[in-house]
N, C-alpha and C positions, 0 to 999 in steps of 0.2 A: 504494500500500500504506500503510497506518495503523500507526503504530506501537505503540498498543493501541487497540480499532478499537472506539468506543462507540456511533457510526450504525448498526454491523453488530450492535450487541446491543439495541441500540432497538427496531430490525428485527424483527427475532424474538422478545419481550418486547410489542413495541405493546399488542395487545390488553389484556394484565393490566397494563400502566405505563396505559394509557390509561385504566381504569375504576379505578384506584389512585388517581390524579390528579382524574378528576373529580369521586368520593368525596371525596375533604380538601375539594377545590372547594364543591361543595353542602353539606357540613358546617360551611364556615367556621369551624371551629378552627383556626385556622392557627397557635396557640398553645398547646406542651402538649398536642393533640389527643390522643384515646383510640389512636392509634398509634404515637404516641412508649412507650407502655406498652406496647403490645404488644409493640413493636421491642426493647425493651429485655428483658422478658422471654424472647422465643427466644433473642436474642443470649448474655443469660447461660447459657439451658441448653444451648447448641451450646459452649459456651467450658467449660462443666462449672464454673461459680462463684454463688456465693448471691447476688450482686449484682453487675446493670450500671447504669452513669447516662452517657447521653447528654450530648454537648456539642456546642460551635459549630462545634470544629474537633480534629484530630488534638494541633494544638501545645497548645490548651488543655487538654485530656486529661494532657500531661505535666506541664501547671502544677500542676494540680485534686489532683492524685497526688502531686507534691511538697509541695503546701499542706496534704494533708490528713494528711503526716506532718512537719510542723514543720518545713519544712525552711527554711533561710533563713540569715541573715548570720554567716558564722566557720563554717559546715559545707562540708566535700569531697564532691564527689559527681563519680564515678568514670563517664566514658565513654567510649567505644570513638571515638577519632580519625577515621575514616574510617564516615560518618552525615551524612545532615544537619542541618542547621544548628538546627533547633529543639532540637535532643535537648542541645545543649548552653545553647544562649540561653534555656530556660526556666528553670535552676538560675540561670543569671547574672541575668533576671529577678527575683530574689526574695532577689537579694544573696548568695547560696551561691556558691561558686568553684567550677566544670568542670575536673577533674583528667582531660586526656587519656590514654589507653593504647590502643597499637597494638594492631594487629588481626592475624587467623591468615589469612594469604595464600589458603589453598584452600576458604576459606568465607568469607571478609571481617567473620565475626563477630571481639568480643572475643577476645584470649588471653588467658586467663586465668590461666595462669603473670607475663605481666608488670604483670595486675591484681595481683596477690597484691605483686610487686615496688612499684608505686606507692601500694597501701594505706601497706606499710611506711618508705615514704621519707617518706612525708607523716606517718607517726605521731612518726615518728626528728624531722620537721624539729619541730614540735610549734606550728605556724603555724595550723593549722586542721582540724577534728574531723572524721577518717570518718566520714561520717555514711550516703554512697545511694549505692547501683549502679545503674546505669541501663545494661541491657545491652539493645543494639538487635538487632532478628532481620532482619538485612538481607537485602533481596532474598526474600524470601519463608522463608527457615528459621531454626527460632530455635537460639539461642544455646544453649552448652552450659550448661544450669543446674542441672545435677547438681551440676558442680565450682562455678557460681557463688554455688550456696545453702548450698551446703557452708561454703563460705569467709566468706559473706556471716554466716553466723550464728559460725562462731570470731571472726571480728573484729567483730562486733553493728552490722553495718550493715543499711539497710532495700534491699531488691533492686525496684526496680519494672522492668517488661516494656516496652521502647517496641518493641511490638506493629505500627506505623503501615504494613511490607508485609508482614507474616505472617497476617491473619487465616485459617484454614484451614488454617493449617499446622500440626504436633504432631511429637512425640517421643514412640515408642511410640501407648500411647493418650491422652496427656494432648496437649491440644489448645493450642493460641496463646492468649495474655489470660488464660493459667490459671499461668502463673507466678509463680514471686515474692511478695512482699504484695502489689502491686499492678500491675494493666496497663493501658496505654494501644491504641489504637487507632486510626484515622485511616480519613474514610468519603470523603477526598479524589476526583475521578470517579478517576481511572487506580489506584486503590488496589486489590488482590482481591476487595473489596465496597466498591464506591463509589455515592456518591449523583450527583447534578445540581447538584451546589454544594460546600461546606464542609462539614464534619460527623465526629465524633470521638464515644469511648466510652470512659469508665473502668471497669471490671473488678476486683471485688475478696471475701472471703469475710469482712470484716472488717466488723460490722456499724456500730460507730461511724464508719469512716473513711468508708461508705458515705453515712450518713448528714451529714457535715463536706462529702463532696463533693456534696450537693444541696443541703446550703444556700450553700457558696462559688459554685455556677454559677447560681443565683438572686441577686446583691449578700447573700449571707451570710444569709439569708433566715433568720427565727426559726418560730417556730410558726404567724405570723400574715403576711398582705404586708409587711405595714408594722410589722413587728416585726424590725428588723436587731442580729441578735448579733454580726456580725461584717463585717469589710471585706470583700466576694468581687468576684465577676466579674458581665457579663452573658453568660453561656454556655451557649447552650440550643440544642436541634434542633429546626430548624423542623417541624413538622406535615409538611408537603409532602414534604421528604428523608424525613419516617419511612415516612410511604408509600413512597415508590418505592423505598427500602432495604429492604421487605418485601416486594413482586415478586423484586427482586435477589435476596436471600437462598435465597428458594424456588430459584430457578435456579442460584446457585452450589452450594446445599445438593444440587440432584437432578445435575448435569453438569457444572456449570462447573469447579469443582477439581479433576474425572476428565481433564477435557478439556483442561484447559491442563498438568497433568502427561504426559499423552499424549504434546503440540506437545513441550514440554522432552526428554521422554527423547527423539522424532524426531530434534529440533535437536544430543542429546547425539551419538545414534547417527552421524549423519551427517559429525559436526563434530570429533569426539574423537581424530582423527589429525590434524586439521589446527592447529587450538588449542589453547590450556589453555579447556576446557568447565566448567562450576559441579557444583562436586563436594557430592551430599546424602550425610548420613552414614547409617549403616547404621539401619534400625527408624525414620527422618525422612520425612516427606511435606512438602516446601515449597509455600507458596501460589503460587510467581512472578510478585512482584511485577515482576520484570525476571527476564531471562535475559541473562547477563553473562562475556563471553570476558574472557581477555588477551590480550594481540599480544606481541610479542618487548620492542618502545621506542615512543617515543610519536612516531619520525617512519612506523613501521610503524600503526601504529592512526590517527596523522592522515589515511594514502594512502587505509586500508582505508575510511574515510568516505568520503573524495570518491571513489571507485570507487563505493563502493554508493548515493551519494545519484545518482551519475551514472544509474544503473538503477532510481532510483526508490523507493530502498529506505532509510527513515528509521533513522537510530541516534540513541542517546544516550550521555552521560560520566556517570555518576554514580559519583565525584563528582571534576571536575579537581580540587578542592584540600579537604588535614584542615582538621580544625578548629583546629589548631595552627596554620596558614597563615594563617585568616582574619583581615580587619586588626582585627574588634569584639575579638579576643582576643591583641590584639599584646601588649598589656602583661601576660597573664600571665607566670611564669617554668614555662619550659620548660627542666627540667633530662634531662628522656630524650629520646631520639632514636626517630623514625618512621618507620624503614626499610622497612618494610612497604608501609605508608599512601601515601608519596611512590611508592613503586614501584606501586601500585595506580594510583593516580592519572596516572600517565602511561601505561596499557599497556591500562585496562579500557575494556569498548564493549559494550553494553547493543543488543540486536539484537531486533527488532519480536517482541512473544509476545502472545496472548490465546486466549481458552478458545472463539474461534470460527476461528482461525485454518484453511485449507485445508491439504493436504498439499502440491499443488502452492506455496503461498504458503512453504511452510517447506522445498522445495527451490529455490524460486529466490532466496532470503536462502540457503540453505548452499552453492547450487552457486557464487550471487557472492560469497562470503567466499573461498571455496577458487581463485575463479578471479583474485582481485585478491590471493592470498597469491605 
């Protein structure tokens, strides 16, 4: 069993990946081809925003977003502890300090009540200027941004979206990558729309910023090549991912994000007496980028591994440790405590999902969870 199974979506995709592929091929654009514009154009009108721009990768997408609002050395920029590790190391990147804040146990997103608490200790200590939120939509649902934009415009901070497992997911009818001033995205292969490689998107209605972030992911590119206004990146989507991210698309647009909602609610159904199963909030459609239990402690979730890998059946941790824990951030000061976070990190287990999955495949992952409980 695969734990997101991308041979079995090759599979069934070949024909149109295959004549996607040898199209770039014979076109030899492999650079900026006429499908990076294409890409970029559905992308925006499926996210419901005036502008997307392509990039190398998901993490550069967070830089591109933070670059393209100033953001940089003496600014705070507000993350949710329990993410990976980029969502914090790109502010640290660019000289801005990662102000962590625990997360809401039965969605793993931001709370936003203890946002609200470390805006104000940071404005009380007067060390360094609120400046970004940076709310990640873990696991596939996003984050509450009613209350985050709320809050985000009383105290005049900028909100950007790390989008990188939500793409397809929304709240009501507003869609992922459409939050905030600005969103990020991640075309990593195990992502909800993944490429063959690397690959990321910035998302935004702002038509300066839009434009700041094609000239940053070109070396700051001015009017002309060889016209540089500014210091950027080199951060661009290869021709080849834009293609095959244009098969993908089609297919998660017509089934895929039917289909792996499907697997989740089976998985919920079956599983919901025996675990804590991942709770979507009411009017929320999650992409699932994982599908993520608790166990009771972490000698309980370490057993329930080696029972299941015994059967054949792959898990993952995402994520044993905050960002608070990691050593690149020892020398921040951490004056709040991450009760949540540490508790997640010892109990959570990420159980095999994709939008090709069998029924039988998602009874013998819930019959061996329930029989090694």
């Amino acid at each position: 069993m695969q734990f997101r199974d991308l041979k079995k979506q090759y599979t069934v995709l070949k024909p149109q990946m295959d004549a996607a592929i040898s199209r770039a091929l014979d076109e030899c654009s492999f650079i900026s081809g006429p499908q990076v514009r294409e890409l970029e154009s559905r992308l925006a009108e499926y996210a419901g925003t005036k502008y997307c721009i392509s990039c190398a990768s998901g993490t550069d997408a967070i830089r591109l977003a933070l670059m393209a609002h100033g953001i940089g050395g003496g600014d705070a920029v507000f993350v949710p502890d329990f993410t990976f590790f980029a969502t914090a190391e790109m502010p640290a990147a660019l000289e801005a300090t990662p102000v962590f804040v625990d997360v809401r146990e039965e969605t793993f997103n931001i709370d936003v009540n203890k946002l609200e608490l470390a805006i104000r200790r940071t404005e009380r200590e007067g060390k360094l200027r609120p400046s970004a939120i940076i709310a990640v939509d873990l696991f596939g649902q996003c984050a509450d941004y009613e209350a985050i934009e709320e809050m985000a415009e009383r105290y005049g901070l900028i909100v950007i979206e790390d989008a990188a497992q939500s793409f397809g997911g929304r709240v009501g009818a507003r869609r992922s990558c459409s939050f905030g001033d600005i969103a990020a995205t991640s075309f990593f292969p195990s992502k909800p729309l993944g490429c063959y490689g690397d690959g990321g998107a910035v998302f935004t209605n702002d038509e300066t910023a839009a434009a700041l972030i094609r000239s940053y992911a070109i070396h700051g590119r001015g009017a002309d090549k060889y016209d540089n206004e500014r210091v950027g990146l080199n951060s661009r989507l290869d021709t080849l991912q834009a293609a095959i991210l244009l098969v993908k698309l089609d297919a998660f647009e017509k089934f895929e994000l039917k289909n792996i909602n499907t697997v989740a609610a089976m998985y919920t159904e079956k599983l919901k007496d025996a675990v804590n199963t991942p709770v979507v909030g009411e009017g929320r459609c999650s992409s699932w980028a994982q599908y993520t239990i608790r166990l009771k402690d972490e000698e309980q979730r370490n057993k329930m591994r080696i029972r299941l890998a015994d059967r054949g059946i792959p898990t993952m941790i995402y994520y044993p440790k905050g960002l608070h824990m990691q050593r690149a951030f020892i020398g921040l000061s951490h004056q709040e405590k991450y009760p949540v976070t540490e508790c997640l990190c010892r109990t959570v287990l990420s159980l095999p999902i994709h939008p090709y999955m069998s029924e039988s495949d998602i009874e013998e992952v819930a019959d061996s969870v329930k029989s090694a409980l």
